[in-house]
C-alpha atoms as one frame of an Amber mdcrd trajectory, in Angstrom:
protein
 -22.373  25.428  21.078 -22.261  23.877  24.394 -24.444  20.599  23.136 -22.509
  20.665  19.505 -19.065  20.067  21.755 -20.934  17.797  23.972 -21.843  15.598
  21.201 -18.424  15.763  19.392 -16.742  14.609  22.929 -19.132  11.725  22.938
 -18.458  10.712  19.754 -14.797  10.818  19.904 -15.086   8.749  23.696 -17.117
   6.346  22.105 -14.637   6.002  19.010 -12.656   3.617  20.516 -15.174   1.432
  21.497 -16.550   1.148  18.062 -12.876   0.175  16.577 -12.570  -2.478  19.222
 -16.110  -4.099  18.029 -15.062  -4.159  14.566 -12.006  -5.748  15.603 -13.884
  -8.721  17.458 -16.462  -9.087  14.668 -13.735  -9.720  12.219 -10.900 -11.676
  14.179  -9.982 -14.113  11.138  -9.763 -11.318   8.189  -7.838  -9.095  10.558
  -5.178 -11.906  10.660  -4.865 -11.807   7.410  -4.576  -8.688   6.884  -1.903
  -8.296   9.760   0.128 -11.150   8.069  -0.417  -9.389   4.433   1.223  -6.471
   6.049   3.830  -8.030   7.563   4.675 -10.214   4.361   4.018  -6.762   2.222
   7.099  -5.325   4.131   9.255  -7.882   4.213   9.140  -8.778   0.005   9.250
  -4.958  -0.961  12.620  -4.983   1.442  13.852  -7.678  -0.031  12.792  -6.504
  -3.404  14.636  -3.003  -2.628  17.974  -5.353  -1.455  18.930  -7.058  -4.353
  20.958  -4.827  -6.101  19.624  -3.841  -9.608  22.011  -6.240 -11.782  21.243
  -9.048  -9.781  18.043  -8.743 -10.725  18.550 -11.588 -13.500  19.762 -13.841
 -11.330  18.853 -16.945 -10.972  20.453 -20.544  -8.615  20.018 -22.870 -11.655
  18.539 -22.435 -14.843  15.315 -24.013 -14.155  14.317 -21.788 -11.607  13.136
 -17.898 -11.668  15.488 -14.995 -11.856  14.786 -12.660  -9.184  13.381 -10.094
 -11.878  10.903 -13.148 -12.864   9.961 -13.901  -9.285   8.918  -9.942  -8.623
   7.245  -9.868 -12.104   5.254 -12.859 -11.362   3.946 -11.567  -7.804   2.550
  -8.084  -9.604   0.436  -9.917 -12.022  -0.267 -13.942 -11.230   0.074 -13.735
  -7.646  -0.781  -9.789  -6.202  -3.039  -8.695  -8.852  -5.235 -12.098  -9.222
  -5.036 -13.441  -5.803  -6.111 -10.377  -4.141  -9.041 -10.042  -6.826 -10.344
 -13.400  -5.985 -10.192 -13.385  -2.577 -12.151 -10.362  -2.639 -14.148  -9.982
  -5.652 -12.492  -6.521  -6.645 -11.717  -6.451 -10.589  -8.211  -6.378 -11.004
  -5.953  -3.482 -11.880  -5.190  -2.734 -14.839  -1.351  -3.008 -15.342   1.249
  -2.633 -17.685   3.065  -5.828 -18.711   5.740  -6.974 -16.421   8.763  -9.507
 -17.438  12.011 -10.260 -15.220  14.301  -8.617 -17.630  12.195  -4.634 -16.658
  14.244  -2.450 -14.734  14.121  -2.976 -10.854  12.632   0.253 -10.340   9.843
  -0.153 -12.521   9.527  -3.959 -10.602   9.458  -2.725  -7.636   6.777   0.635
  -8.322   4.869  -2.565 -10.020   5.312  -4.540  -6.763   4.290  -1.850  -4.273
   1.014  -0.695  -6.750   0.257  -4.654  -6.402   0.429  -4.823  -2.803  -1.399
  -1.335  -2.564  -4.269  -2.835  -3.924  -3.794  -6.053  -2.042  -4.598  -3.737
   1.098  -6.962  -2.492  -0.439  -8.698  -5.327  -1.421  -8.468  -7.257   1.906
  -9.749  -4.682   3.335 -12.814  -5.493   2.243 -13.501  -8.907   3.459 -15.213
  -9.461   6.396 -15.429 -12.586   8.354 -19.159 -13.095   7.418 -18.205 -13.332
   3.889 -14.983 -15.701   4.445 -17.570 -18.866   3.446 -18.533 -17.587   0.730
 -17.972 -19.123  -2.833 -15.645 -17.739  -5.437 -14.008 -18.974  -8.738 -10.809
 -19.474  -8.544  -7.249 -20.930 -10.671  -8.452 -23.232 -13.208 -11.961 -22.895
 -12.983 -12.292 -24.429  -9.166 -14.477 -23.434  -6.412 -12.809 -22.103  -2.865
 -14.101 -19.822  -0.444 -12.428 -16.234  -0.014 -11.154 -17.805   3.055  -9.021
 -20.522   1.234  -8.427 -17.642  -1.043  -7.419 -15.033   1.656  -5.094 -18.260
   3.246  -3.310 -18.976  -0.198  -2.310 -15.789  -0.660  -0.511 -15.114   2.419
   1.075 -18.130   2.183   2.129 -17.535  -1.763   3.726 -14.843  -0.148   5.346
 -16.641   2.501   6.881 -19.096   0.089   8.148 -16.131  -2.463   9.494 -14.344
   0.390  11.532 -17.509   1.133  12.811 -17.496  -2.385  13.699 -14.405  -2.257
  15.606 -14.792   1.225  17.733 -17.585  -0.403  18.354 -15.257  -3.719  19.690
 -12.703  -1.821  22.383 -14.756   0.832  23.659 -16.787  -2.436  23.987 -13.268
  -3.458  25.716 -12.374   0.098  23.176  -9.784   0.964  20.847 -10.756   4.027
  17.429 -10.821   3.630  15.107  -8.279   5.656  14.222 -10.690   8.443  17.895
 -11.711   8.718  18.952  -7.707   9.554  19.216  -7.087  13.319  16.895  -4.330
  14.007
């Protein structure tokens, strides 16, 4: 008994330890992930804000409606980006337009950014040179990959931001906390 608890204490002392290695092994793919988390928050907020008939919205009729710029995250941007950074096969999904309801958007949305976390999770900075295919039949590295996404984010969170004050409504990162 005495050396089973003995070895359990041990193991849970030297627990922390371990975390903190994997930590420093990784420093690049953690940042990504961090931002992915950050960015995963802040467009599922926004996505939650904009009240459900504003959801076909759009500032001029060249650009997106909102419902257009959620639709496109799930599938072209969450769903593939996520897959090619990391090499997981995609989800399968049901199809997603900007004229769907907002709440089946945003359970679309969240799925997509579920396995975004999922997916990142995988990489490893080791692996961040490595070669994958990628839009139009180019080579990157799941580095450039990882980096495009988070920024694809960045820029539809943006979007978003400006849909939603031309709608009155402040954007998540706007809100005082």
């Amino acid at each position: 008994m005495r050396s089973t608890l003995g070895t359990t204490l041990l193991a849970l002392c030297a627990l922390p330890i371990i975390v903190v290695a994997a930590q420093a092994q990784n420093p690049v793919s953690n940042g990504i992930r961090g931002i992915a988390q950050r960015q995963t928050k802040n467009i599922v907020d926004a996505a939650e804000e904009m009240p459900a008939d504003k959801y076909g919205y759009k500032p001029t009729p060249a650009q997106m409606s909102y419902g257009d710029v959620v639709a496109h995250l799930i599938k072209e941007g969450n769903n593939y980006l996520c897959s090619a950074a990391s090499g997981m096969k995609q989800p399968d999904v049901d199809k997603f337009t900007g004229t769907d309801p907002k709440d089946k958007l945003v359970a679309g949305l969240k799925a997509s950014f579920k396995f975004c976390e999922t997916a990142l999770a995988q990489i490893q900075d080791a692996q961040l040179g490595d070669s994958i295919d990628f839009f139009g039949g180019r080579k990157v590295t799941k580095a450039v990959a990882g980096l495009i996404t988070v920024a694809d984010w960045a820029d539809h969170y943006s979007q978003m931001a400006i849909y939603l004050r031309l709608n009155g409504l402040l954007p998540p990162t706007a809100k005082k906390a």
